[in-house]
C-alpha positions in Angstrom: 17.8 4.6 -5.2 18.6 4.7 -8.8 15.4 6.2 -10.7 16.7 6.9 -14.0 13.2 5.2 -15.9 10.2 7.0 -17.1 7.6 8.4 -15.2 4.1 6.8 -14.8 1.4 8.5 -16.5 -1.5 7.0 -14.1 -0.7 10.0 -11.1 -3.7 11.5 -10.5 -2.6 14.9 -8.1 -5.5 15.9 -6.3 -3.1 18.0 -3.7 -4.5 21.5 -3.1 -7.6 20.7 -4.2 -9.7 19.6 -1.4 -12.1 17.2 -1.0 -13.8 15.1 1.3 -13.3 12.8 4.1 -15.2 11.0 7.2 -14.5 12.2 10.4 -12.7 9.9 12.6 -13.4 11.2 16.0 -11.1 11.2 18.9 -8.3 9.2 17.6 -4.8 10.5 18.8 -1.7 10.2 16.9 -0.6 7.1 17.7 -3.9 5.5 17.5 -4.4 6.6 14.2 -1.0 4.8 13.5 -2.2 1.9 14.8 -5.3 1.5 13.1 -4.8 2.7 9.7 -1.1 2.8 8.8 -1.2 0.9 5.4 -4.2 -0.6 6.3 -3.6 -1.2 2.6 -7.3 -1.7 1.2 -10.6 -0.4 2.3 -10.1 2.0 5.2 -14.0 2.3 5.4 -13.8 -0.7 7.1 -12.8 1.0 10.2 -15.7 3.1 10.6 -18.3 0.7 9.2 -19.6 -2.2 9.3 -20.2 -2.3 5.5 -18.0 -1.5 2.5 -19.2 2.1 1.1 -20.3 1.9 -2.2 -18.5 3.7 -4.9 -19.3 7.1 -6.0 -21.9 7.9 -8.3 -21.1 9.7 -11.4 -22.5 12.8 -9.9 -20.9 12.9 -6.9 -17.5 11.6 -8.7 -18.3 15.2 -10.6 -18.7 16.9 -7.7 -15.4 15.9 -6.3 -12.6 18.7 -6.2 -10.0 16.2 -7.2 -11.5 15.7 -10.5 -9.1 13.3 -12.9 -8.1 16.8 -14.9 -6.5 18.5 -12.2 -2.9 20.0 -13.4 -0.2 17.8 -11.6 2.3 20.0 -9.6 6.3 19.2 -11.1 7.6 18.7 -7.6 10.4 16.4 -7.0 7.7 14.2 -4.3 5.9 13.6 -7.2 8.5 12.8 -9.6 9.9 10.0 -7.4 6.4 8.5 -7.0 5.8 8.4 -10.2 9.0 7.2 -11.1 8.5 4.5 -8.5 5.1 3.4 -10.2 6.4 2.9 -13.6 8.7 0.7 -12.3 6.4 -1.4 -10.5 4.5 -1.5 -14.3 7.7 -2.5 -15.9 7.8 -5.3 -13.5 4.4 -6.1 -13.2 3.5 -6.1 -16.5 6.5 -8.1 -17.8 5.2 -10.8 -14.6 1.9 -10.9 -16.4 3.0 -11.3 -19.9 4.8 -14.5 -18.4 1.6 -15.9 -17.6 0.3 -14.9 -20.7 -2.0 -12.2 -18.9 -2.2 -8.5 -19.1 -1.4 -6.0 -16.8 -3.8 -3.4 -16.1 -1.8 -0.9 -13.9 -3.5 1.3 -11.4 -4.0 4.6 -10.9 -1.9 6.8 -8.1 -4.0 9.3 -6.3 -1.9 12.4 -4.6 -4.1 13.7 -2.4 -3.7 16.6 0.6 -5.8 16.3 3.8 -9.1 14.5 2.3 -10.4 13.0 -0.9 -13.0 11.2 -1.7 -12.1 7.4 -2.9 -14.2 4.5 -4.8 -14.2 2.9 -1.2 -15.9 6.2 0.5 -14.2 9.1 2.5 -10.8 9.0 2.7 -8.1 11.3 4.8 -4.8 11.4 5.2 -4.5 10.0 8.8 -5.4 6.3 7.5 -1.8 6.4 5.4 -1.4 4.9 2.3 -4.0 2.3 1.3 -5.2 1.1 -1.7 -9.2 0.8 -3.3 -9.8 -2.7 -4.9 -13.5 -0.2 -6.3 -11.8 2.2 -8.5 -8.3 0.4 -8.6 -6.7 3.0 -7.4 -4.1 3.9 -4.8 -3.8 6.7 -2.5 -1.2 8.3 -1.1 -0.9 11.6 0.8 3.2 12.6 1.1 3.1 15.0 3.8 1.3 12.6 5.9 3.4 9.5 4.7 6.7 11.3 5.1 5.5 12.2 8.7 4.1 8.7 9.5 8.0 7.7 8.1 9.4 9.8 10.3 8.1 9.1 13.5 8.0 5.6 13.0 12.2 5.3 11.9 11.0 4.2 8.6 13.3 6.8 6.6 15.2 6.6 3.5 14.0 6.9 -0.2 13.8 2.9 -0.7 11.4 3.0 2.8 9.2 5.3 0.7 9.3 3.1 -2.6 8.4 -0.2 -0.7 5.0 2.0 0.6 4.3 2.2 -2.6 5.4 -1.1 -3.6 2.8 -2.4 -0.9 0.2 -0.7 -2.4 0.8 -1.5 -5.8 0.8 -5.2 -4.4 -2.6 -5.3 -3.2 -3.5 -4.3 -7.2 -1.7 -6.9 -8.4 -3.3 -9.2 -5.8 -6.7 -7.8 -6.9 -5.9 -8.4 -10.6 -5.2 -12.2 -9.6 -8.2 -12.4 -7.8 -6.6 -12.5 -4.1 -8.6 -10.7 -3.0 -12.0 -12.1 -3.4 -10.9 -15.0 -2.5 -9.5 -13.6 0.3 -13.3 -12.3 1.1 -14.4 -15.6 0.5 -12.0 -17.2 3.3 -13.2 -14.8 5.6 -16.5 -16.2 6.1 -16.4 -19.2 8.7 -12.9 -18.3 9.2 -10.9 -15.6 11.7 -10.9 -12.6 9.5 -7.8 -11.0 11.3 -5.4 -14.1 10.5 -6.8 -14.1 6.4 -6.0 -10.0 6.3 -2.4 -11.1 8.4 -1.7 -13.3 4.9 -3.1 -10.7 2.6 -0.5 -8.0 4.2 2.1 -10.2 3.9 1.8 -11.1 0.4 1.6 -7.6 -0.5 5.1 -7.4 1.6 6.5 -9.9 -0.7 5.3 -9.0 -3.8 7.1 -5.6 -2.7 10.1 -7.6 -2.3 9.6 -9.2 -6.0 9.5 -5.9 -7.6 12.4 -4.5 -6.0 14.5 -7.9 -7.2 13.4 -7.6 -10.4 13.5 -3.8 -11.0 17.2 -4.4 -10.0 18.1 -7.2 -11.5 16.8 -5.6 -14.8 17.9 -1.4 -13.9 19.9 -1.7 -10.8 17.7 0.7 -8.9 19.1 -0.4 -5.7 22.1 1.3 -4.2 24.1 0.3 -0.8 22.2 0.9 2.5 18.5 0.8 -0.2 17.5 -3.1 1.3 17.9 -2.3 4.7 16.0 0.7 4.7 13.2 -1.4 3.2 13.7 -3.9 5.5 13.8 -1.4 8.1 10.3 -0.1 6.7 8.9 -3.5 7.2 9.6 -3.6 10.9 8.3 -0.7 11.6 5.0 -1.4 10.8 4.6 -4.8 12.5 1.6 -5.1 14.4 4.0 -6.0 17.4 5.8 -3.1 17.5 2.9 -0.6 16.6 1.4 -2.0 19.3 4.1 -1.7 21.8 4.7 2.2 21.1 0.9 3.0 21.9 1.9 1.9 25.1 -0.1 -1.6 25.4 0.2 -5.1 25.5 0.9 -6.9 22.6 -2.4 -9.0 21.1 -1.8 -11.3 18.6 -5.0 -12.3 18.2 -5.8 -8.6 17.1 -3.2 -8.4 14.3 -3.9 -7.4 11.0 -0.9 -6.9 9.2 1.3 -9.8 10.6 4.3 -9.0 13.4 7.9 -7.2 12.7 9.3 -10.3 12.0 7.0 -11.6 9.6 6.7 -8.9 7.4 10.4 -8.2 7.5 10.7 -12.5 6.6 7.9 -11.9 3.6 9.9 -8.9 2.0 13.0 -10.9 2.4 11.6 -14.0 0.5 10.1 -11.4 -2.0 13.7 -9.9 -2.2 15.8 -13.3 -2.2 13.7 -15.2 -4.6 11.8 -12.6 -7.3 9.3 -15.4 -8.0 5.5 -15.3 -7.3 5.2 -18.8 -6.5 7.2 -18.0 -2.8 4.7 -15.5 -1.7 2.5 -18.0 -1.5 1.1 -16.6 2.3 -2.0 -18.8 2.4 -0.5 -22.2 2.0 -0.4 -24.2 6.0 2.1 -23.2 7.8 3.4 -20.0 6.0 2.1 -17.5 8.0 
């Protein structure tokens, strides 16, 4: 990739700092994979049967990863934020042509554990972002191991994690997502997250098509890393390397081949209107 922009000033480095996290019990590696890898919004959800409230402002206090921390000048965090100011060059330029503003979110480096807006978080859930505190979180050891054993290498594969997240914002800033919650009642919960994934696939796909089109970020070999990435983490195929039988009924992020199709259409078309994931019949 071509990152020759600004960096974002909304990276909030916790790393080093501590913090802490819910226990998660006797998950193995793989399992872990499967049930948290960009499980892209609350990741309490996994461990309870009700969304965890946000910190109080004396706990937030508390918290080792207060907002102040001094960022480390790494080149891990350079790219990431580089990364997130170009999804808020996009973004906000995809707002003002709706006559909106964009409020951009906040990236949270983290190492180990932190805690979040949506409860405990630790680095074995991957990336995911907090529709509570609008924030996203993102441990790079862990994501650059998750990356590694999954195939899903390259510098683009790491920008359209982060794309993903940032994609659930936007969604959240639209109002997806409550309506999302809203379709969930009366309706299979599983197959409304599937659309929800997806979208946040394409809206990856946007971004990278318009950052491009406007900086030419991309360079040979960048789309089918990311296209790659989206494979990887198809519920199919996750499914498959923990050794089980593949249950559709059970998927949460949509198969290999539709999240590799949403990117695509994301990619190919740059517009908002095709990641329409809810309409009949675009699953």
């Amino acid at each position: 990739m071509r990152l020759g922009g600004p960096e974002s000033g909304n990276v909030e480095d916790r790393r080093g700092r501590g913090g802490g996290g819910i226990a998660i019990g006797g998950l193995g590696g793989v399992a872990i994979l499967l049930v948290c890898l960009f499980l892209g919004i609350d990741p309490s959800v996994l461990f309870s049967d009700n969304q965890s409230p946000a910190p109080t402002q004396r706990e937030a206090s508390r918290d080792p990863g207060a907002r102040n921390a001094a960022p480390q000048d790494d080149a891990g965090r350079r790219f990431i934020a580089q990364v997130l100011g170009e999804t808020e060059q996009v973004w906000t330029a995809q707002f003002q042509a709706m006559g909106r503003q964009y409020q951009a979110p906040v990236l949270v480096l983290f190492s180990g554990a932190t805690q979040s807006g949506c409860g405990g978080a630790q680095a074995q859930m991957g990336p995911f972002y907090c529709p509570n505190d609008r924030r996203v979180y993102i441990d790079l050891d862990f994501m650059a191991q998750l990356q590694q054993q999954l195939g899903a290498r390259g510098d683009f594969a790491a920008a359209y994690i982060v794309a993903h997240e940032v994609g659930h914002h936007v969604q959240n800033e639209l109002g997806v997502l409550r309506r999302a919650d809203e379709l969930r009642r009366g309706n299979d919960a599983n197959a409304v997250q599937v659309r929800v994934e997806l979208q946040a696939d394409c809206f990856a796909g946007l971004w990278a098509k318009r950052a491009n089109d406007a900086r030419q970020i991309l360079e040979p070999g960048d789309v089918e890393e990311g296209l790659n990435a989206a494979a990887a983490v198809g519920d199919d195929r996750l499914q498959r390397r923990a050794g089980g039988r593949v249950q559709p009924e059970s998927f949460t992020h949509g198969s290999s081949e539709q999240r590799v199709r949403w990117f695509r259409r994301g990619l190919e078309s740059g517009a908002l209107s095709a990641c329409d994931t809810f309409s009949n019949g675009r699953g």
